[in-house]
Structure formats: C-alpha cells, structure tokens
N, C-alpha and C positions, 0 to 999 in steps of 0.2 A: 210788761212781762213778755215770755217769750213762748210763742204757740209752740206745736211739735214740732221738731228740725231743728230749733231755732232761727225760726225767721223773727226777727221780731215785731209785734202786733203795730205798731207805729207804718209799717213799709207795707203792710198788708195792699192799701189802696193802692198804691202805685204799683205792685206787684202786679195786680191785676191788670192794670194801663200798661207795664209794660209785657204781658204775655198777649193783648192784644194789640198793641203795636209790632210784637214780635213775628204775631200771626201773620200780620201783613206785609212786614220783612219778607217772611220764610214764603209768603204764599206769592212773591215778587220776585224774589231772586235766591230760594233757599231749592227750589228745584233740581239744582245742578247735580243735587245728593241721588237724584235718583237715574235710576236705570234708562229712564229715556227723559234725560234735561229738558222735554219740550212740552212736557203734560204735570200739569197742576193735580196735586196728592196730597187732597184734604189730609189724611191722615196723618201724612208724614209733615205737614205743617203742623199740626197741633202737638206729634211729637217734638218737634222742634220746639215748640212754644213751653214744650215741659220742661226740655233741658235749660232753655231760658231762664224761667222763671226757678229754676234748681240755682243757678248762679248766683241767686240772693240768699242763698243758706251759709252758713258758718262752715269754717274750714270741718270741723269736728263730723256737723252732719254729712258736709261734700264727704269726703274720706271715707265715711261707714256708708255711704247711699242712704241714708235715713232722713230724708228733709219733708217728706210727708207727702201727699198728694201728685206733686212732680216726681219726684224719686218714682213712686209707686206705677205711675204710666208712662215712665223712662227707661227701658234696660241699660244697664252696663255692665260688662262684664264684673265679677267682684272682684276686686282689691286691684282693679285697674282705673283709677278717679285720680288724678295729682292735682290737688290747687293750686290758684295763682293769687300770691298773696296781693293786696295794694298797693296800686304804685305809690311813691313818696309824693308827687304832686297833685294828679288826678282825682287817685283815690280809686281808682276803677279794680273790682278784681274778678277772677273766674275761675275756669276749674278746663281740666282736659280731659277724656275719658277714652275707654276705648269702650267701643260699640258690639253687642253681640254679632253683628253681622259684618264683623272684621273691620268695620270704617271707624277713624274716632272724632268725637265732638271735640269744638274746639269753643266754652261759653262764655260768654263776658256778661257781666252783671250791668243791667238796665243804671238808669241815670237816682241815686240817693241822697249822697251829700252836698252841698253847695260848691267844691270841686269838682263833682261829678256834672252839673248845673255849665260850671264855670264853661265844661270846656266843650261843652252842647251848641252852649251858643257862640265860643271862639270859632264862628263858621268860614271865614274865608277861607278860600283856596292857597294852598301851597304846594310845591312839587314836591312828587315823590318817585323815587325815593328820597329820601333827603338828604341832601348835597354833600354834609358834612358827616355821612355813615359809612361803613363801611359798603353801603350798597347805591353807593352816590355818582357811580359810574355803570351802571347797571344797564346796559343792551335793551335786557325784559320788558321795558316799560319808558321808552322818552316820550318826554313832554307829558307825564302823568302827572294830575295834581288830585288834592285829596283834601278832604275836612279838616280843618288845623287843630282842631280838637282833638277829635280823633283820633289824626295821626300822632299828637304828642302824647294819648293815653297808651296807644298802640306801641309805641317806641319804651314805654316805662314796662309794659308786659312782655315785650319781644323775647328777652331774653329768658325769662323766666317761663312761658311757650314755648319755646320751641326746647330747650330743656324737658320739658313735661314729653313733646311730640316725639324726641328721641329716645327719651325712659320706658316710651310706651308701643316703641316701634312704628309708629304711623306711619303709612305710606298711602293711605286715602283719610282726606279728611273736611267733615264738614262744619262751616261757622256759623254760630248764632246768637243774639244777645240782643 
C-alpha cells in the first residue's frame, strides 16, 4: 500500500538510508548553497535531506507539494515543482523546484530499482563531458572524469532538467539526491 504522498510503504527503509546518506552528501559538499561556502549548516543540510528524500514521491505528489513529512519541512514556492520523469535505462527520476529564497533545487531520487542498483555500481571512471555530446569539446572541464553510472543516469535526465531549470527561470541552483 501506499503511505501519505504516495511513497510507497516497500521504499520506506531505504528512504530513510538514503536521507542519511544524503545528509552526508549535503553536509560534504551541499555547502556551496550557502552564503559563506566554507561553514557547515546543520540546518540547511537536513533541509537538503528533505528535498532528497521528497524525490521518492510520485509525480502527482511532487506537483501538489503534498508528499508528507518532507514536503512539510521543505518550502517551495507553489505551483513552481516540474518533475523529471525516468529515464528509459537507469530508471533514476527527480523533480526541480524553485525555492522561496529565489534559488531552485535540483533532486534526484536515491538508488530503488535494480537499474537504479545497476548503475551505482557501474563505478568506473570516464571522461566528462562525454566525448560524443554536444559538450565533448568543452574548455570548462579537460581531463574531467566521473562515475560511469552516474554519468549515464545524468545524461538520460539532462535534457528533461535543464528544461524544468529554463521553465523555472533558475539562475542559482542547488543539487541534491
């Protein structure tokens, strides 16, 4: 069955694994969200962990903000939420939001299905950006390499994010998941 939001009652445990894993994400490198990049903000990591763990909701809840306990100690502005549906391979999805304090989240949904699993542990390195993208000549970043997982879950939401990041006007934005 399906708790409030619809998360459903089966992801419950791992929800919780990944809102503390997230915690330790955001409380490592989710920083950068704040006004001075160089001091650790208990607070703002557990809100981060909210939006996290908000990523495991159903489109229907993402969209209303009604996903229950995260929603609840999450602001977003209202009817500013776009989801990202899953990708064909991965399976990964998330949501984009725009944030009372003019910045918007950018959430991706912790690891569920056995594609989600798959590409957790597809750990080796490969360069990024990837060669054969249109960002495979890109100045920004030589010699950058990145989770091969990752990167190919990232590559199936790319376009359907920054979509959301232009529908919503972002021009500051922080990531979590």
């Amino acid at each position: 069955g399906l708790r409030r939001g619809g998360i459903p009652r089966t992801i419950i445990p791992q929800m919780a694994l990944a809102v503390v894993l997230t915690s330790a994400l955001v409380a490592a490198a989710g920083s950068a969200a704040l006004a001075d990049p160089g001091t650790y903000n208990e607070s703002e990591a557990r809100l981060f962990a909210y939006y996290s763990q908000a990523a495991f909701c159903t489109r229907r809840a993402l969209e209303r903000w009604d996903c229950g306990s995260s929603c609840e100690h999450a602001p977003v502005v209202p009817g500013q939420v776009r989801f990202v549906p899953e990708g064909p391979a991965k399976g990964v999805q998330g949501f984009v939001a725009r944030l009372p304090d003019g910045r918007c989240v950018v959430s991706f949904r912790g690891s569920l299905t056995l594609n989600n699993w798959y590409a957790d542990f597809y750990a080796f390195q490969r360069p990024w950006p990837p060669a054969d993208s249109d960002r495979g000549n890109a100045t920004w970043c030589q010699g950058c390499l990145a989770h091969s997982g990752f990167a190919a879950a990232y590559e199936e939401l790319r376009g359907p994010v920054h979509a959301a990041l232009l529908d919503l006007s972002c021009d500051r934005v922080a990531v979590t998941g």
